[in-house]
N, C-alpha and C positions, 0 to 999 in steps of 0.2 A: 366565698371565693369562687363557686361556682358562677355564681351569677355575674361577679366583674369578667369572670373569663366570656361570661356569654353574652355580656356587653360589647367586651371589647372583639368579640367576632364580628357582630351586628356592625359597628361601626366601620369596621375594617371592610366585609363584603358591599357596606352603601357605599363608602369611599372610592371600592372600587370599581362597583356598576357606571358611578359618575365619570370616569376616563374611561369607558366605552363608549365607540364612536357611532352614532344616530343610522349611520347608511355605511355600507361595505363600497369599498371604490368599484363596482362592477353596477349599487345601486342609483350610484352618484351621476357616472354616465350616462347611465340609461334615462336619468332623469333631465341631465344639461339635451341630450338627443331628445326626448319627447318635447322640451319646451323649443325649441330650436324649428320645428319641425316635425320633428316623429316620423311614423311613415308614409306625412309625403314626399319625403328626400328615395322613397323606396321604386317611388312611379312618376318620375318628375321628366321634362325635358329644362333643361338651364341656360340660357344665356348669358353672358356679360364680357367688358371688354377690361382690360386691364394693363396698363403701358402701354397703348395702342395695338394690342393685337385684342383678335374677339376668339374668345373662347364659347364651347356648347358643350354639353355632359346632356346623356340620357339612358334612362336605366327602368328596370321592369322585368320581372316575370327572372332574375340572376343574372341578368344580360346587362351589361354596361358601355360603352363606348364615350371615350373621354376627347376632345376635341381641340383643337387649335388653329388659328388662321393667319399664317403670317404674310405680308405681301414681300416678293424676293425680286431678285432681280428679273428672272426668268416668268415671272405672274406669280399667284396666289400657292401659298403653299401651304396643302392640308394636312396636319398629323394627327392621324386616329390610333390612340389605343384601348383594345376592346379585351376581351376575355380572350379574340384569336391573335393578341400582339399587336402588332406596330405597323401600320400600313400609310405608305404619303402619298400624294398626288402633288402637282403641279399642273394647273391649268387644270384639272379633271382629268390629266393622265397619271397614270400608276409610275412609281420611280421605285430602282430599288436601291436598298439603303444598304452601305458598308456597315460588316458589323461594330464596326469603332462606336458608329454613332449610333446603333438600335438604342445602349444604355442611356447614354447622354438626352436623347428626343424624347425616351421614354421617361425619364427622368423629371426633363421638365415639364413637360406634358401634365404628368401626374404631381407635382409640387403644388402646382398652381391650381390646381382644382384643388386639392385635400385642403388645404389651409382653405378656399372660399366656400367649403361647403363644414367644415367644422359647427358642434362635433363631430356629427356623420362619417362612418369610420370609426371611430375609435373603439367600437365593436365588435371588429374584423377579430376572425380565427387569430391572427400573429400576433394581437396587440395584448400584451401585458401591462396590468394595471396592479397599480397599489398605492393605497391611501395612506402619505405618510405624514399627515397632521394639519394643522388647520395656521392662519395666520388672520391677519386684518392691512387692510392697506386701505386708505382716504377714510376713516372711520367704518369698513365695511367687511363683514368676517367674510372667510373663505376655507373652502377644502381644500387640499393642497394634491393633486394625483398624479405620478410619477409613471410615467408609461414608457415603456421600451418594447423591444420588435424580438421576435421568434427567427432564428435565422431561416426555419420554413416559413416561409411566403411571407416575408417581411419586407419582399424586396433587395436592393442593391445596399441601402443606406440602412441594413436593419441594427448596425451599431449605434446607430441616431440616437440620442434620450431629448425626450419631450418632458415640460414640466409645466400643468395647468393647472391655474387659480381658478376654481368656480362658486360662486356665489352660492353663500348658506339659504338665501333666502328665494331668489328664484333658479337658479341651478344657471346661469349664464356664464359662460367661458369668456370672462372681464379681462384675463391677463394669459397668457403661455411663456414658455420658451424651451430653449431646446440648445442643444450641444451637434456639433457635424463637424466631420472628419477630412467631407472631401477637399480641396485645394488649400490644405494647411489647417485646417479648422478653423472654427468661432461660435463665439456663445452668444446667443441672441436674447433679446426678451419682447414681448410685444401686448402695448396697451390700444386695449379694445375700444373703439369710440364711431360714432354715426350708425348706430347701429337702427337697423330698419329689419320690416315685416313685408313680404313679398309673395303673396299670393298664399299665407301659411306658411312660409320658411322664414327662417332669421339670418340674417346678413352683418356684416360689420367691416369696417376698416380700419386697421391697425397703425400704430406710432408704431417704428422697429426700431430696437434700442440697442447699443454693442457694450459689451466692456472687452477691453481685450487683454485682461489677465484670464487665459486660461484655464487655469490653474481653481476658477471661482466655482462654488459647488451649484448648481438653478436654485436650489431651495434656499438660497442668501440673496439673489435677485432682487427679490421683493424689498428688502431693508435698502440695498443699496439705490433700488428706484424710488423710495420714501425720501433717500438724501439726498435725491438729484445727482449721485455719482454716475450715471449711465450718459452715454452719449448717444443722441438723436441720429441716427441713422438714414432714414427715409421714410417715408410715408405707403402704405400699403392699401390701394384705392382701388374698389369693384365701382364701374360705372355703367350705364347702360343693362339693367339687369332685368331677364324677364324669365317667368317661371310661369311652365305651361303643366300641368299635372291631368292626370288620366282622364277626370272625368271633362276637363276642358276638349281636349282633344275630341273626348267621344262625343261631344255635344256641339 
């Protein structure tokens, strides 16, 4: 008797080491980040242009400054936001901005970089992570990582929820999406394709997918883009992209 009891332990503790998961979602990132890049997303200057505006990000030593170049009526209009805020120009002169629109500029300013420079970020103090199980999509497994925002320093949008597919086998962020609140809501999904190496960083441009029942959990996404229930949205294209890192500069 003793012995079937001590059987049936053994089998019970292998059964259950086997549904323990390989990497903890804090290991999982850090590995979609190293292969992405690493750090030289830490000492980069960036370019690229994106629906006709040209964007620049550069960062080093905790200093960051995030960029945008829109042409307006009145000439060129520049929105920097850096560690000291939100600062614009026109023409190379200083404007200052109502506070309606700090949010709003700031907003998008920073949208458009975070998504072209993913993972990178997902790292940050605010950002909570948790691995809540694995799937397969085109015959290809994946971790499944559920991130949401810390109301400190999450941001405007820190009720946002993000939901990322990353690849079991080289850690690449193939699939996201995410739920958002502002102008009514919608749930997004977005597949990752043309993906390129650029100086040692990884780049990509997205299919962006909508369904618009609400009401649908991210972590179902996947089956319903498996059956072709998603509707094609738009296209999400980084063009014109150059990546200058420290030691280029210094040399």
């Amino acid at each position: 008797m003793k012995r079937y009891s001590l059987l049936l332990l053994i089998i019970a503790l292998a059964s259950f080491t086997l549904v323990l998961p390989q990497f903890s979602a804090t290991e999982i990132i850090d590995k979609a980040i190293d292969h992405a890049g690493g750090h030289r997303f830490d000492n980069a200057i960036m370019h690229f242009t994106f629906r006709g505006k040209q964007y620049r990000s550069e960062r080093g030593e905790g200093i960051y400054a995030l960029e945008r170049f829109v042409d307006g009526p009145n000439g060129l209009i520049h929105d920097i936001v850096s560690n000291a805020g939100l600062k614009r120009t026109i023409e190379n002169c200083p404007v200052e901005i109502t506070d309606s629109l700090v949010t709003r500029i700031s907003d998008g300013v920073n949208s458009v970089h975070y998504f072209a420079n993913l993972p990178y970020g997902l790292n940050a103090p605010a950002v909570q992570k948790e691995l809540i199980g694995e799937s397969t999509i085109d015959n290809e497994g994946y971790y499944k990582i559920k991130v949401t925002f810390a109301q400190e320093g999450g941001g405007t949008d820190f009720e946002d929820e993000f939901l990322y597919w990353i690849n079991k086998e080289d850690f690449t962020i193939d699939y996201l999406a995410y739920k958002y609140a502002v102008n009514g809501g919608g749930i997004r999904f977005r597949e990752a394709y043309n993906s390129r190496v650029i100086n040692g960083i990884r780049f990509v441009d997205y299919k962006n997918y909508k369904t618009d029942d609400l009401k649908t959990p991210l972590e179902k996404l996947d089956q319903l883009f498996e059956q072709k229930q998603l509707k094609l949205l738009s296209k999400i294209e980084l063009e014109d992209i150059y990546v200058y890192l420290e030691k280029d500069i210094v040399n």
